[in-house]
N, C-alpha and C positions, 0 to 999 in steps of 0.2 A: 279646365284643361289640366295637365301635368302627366296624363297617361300619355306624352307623344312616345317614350324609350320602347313603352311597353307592346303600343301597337307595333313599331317598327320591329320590333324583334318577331311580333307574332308574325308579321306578311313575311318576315322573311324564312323565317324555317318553315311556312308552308310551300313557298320555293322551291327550297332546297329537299323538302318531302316529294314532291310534283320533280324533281331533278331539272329545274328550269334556270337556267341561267341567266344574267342580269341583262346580256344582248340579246337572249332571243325574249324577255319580257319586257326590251325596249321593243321590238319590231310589232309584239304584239297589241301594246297598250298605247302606241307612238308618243310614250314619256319616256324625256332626256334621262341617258341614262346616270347623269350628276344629280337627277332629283329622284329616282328610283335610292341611288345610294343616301339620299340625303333621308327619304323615307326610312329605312329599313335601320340607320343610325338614330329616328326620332329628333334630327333637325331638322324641325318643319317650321322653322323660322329662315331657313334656305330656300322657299318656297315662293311662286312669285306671289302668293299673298292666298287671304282665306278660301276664296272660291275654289281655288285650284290646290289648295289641300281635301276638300271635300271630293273636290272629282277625280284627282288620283289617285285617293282613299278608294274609292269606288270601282275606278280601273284595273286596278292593282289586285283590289281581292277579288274580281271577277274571274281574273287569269288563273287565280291559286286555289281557287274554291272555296275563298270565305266572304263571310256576310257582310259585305260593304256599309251598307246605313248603319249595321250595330257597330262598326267601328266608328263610322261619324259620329255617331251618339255619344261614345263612351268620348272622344276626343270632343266635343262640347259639354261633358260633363252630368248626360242624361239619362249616361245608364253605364253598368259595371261589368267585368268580365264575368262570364257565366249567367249573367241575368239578360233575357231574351226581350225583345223588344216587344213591346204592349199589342196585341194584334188589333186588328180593325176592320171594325161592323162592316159589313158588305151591304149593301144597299138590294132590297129586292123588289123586282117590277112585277106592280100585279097585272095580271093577263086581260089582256082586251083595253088595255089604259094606258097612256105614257107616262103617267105619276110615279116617282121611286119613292118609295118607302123606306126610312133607314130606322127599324124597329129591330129587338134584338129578341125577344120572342123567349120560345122555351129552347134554353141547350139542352143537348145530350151529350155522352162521355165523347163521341169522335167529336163535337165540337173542339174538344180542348185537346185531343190528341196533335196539333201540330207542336202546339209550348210547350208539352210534357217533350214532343221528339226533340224539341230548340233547345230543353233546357237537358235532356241530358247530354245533346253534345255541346253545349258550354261546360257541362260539368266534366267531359271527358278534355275539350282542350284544354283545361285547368291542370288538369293531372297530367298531361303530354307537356306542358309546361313547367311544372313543378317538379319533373322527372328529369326533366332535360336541363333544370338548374343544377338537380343533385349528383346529375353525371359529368357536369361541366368541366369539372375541374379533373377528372379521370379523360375523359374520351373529348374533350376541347374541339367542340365540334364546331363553333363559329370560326376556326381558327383553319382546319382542316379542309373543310370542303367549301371553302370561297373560290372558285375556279378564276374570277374574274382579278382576282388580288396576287401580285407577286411576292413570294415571300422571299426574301433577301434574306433573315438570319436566323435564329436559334433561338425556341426559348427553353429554359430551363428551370422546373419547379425547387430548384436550390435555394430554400430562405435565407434572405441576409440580414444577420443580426445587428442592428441599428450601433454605432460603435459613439463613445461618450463627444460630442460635438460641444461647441462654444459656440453663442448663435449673439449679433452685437445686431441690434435694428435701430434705423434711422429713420427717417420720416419717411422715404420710397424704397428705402436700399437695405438688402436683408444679405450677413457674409458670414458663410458657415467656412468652417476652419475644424477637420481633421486630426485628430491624435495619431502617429503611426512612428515607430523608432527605425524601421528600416529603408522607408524610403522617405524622400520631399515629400510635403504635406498639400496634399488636392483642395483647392481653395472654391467653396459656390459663391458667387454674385448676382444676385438677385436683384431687375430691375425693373419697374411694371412702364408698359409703354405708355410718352406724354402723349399720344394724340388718343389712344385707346387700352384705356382700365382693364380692357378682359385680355390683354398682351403681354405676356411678362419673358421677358428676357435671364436667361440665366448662362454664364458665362464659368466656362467649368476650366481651371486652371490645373497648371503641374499633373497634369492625369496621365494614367497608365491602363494599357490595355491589360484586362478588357474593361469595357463600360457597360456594368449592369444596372436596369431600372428593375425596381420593386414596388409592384402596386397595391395595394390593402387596400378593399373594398371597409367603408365606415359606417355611412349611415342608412344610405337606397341604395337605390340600384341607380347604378354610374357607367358610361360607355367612353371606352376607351379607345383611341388609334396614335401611331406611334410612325413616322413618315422618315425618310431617309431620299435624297435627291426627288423629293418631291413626289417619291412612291412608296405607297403605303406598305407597311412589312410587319405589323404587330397591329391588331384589335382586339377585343375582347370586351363582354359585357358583365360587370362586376356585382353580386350583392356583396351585404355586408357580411363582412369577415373573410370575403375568400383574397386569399393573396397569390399572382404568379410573379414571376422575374424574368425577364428579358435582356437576354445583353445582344450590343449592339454590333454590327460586322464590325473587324477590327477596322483602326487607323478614322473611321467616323471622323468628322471635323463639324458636320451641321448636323441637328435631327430638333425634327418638331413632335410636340408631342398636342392631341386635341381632345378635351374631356369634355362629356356629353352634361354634366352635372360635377364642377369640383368641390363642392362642399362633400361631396360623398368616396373620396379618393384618397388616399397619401401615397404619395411620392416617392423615392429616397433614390440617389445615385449613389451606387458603390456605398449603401450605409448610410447614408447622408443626405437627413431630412429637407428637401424642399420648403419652403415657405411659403404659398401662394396662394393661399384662399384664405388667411387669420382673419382678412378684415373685412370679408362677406359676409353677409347676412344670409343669403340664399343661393341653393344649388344653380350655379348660371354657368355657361359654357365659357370656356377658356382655351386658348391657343398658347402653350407653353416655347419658346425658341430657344435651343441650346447651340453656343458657338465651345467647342472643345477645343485645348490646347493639352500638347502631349510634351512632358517631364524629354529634355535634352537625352541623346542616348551620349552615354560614356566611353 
């Protein structure tokens, strides 16, 4: 397993190609539509467990027009994108007997014309896929045409230059501390939660509107969503090297932020590197919670 991001991405811009919306391919498939989203993010540990990843693997591409068992496959680890599933001998009944025969006999070229058809459209969703990463960041189409997602803020491809930080770590508690001569200095606190290690608390001090997040994509591919009163307003699915920024509506006081893989992410608010994944070994999902506090006005 580890292709879940990858499926999810593909069922869902087959979707969004079909113009189907995430309610009317609840009504269709009668899956919740918390686990349609949980698919299409490749959190299929959301799921109520294995069987029912495979069946609504199955449901889901039936709706959108894709090959349901070759995605199970590739999600059990048995086969790869572009590569078409082993086809299988047909059994033939000789006449006047109820004996099947499962002999494979002499082929001919239409024997093997279904794989040649299977494999060049694997080879063409490759390239609809590989096209739609290089447009990504021009035409932000995961971002644009979510019908079901309300977007609350703004984002803005404005890089922010990471600025010199003093970074003091303790054995759970990470406090980054800002240089800046014109204003009080925005202080991060960093604290991962005791009852659950993939929780980390971050407590954003003396801050000034606005409040921008800067994501650099690192190692894979990593999915990103960014929640405000509990409604989602920023997603985006990252490789490496692409980076956008996000800032948040003004005055914000809470925002969560949930990554699909954070070994493959960085951080930084207003500049200011995050610390939250130093002491993993492996890309694992994480729920980030920011409490903000805004600098007195004078």
């Amino acid at each position: 397993m580890g292709n879940e991001i990858l499926i999810g991405d593909k069922l869902r811009q087959a979707r969004l190609k079909k113009n189907i919306s995430l309610d009317e391919l609840q009504q269709k498939t009668k899956i919740q539509k918390r686990y349609l989203e949980a698919i299409e993010k490749g959190a299929f540990d959301l799921l109520p467990g294995e069987y029912y990843v495979r069946t609504f693997l199955r449901q889901y591409a039936e709706v959108v027009g894709e090959n349901g068992d070759h995605l199970v496959a590739i999600y059990e680890g048995e086969a790869m994108f572009g590569e078409p599933l082993p086809r299988r001998e047909q059994p033939i009944t000789v006449e006047g007997s109820r004996t099947t025969l499962h002999t494979k006999g002499t082929k001919s070229w239409i024997d093997y014309l279904p794989t040649v058809i299977i494999g060049l459209m694997g080879l063409g969703i490759i390239g609809i896929v590989v096209y739609s990463s290089m447009q990504a960041k021009n035409s932000n189409p995961i971002i644009g045409q979510i019908s079901s997602v309300e977007i609350l803020g703004q984002t803005s491809s404005t890089v922010i230059r990471e600025s010199t930080t003093d970074t003091s770590t303790s054995d759970r508690t990470t406090t980054t501390t800002s240089s800046t001569s014109e204003k009080p200095e925005m202080t991060l606190v960093t604290t991962k939660d005791a009852l659950d290690q993939n929780q980390v608390n971050v407590a954003v001090k003396d801050a000034t509107d606005p409040i921008a997040f800067t994501f650099t994509g690192l190692n894979d591919r990593c999915w990103i969503g960014v929640y405000v009163d509990g409604k989602e307003i920023f997603q985006y699915a990252f490789s490496k090297g692409e980076e956008e920024t996000y800032t948040l509506p003004a005055a914000t006081k809470e925002a969560q932020i949930v990554i699909g893989a954070s070994k493959n992410i960085g951080i930084a608010v207003n500049g200011q590197t995050i610390a939250f994944s130093e002491e993993d070994t492996l890309p694992i999902r994480k729920e980030l919670h920011f409490t903000i506090t805004y600098q007195a006005n004078e």
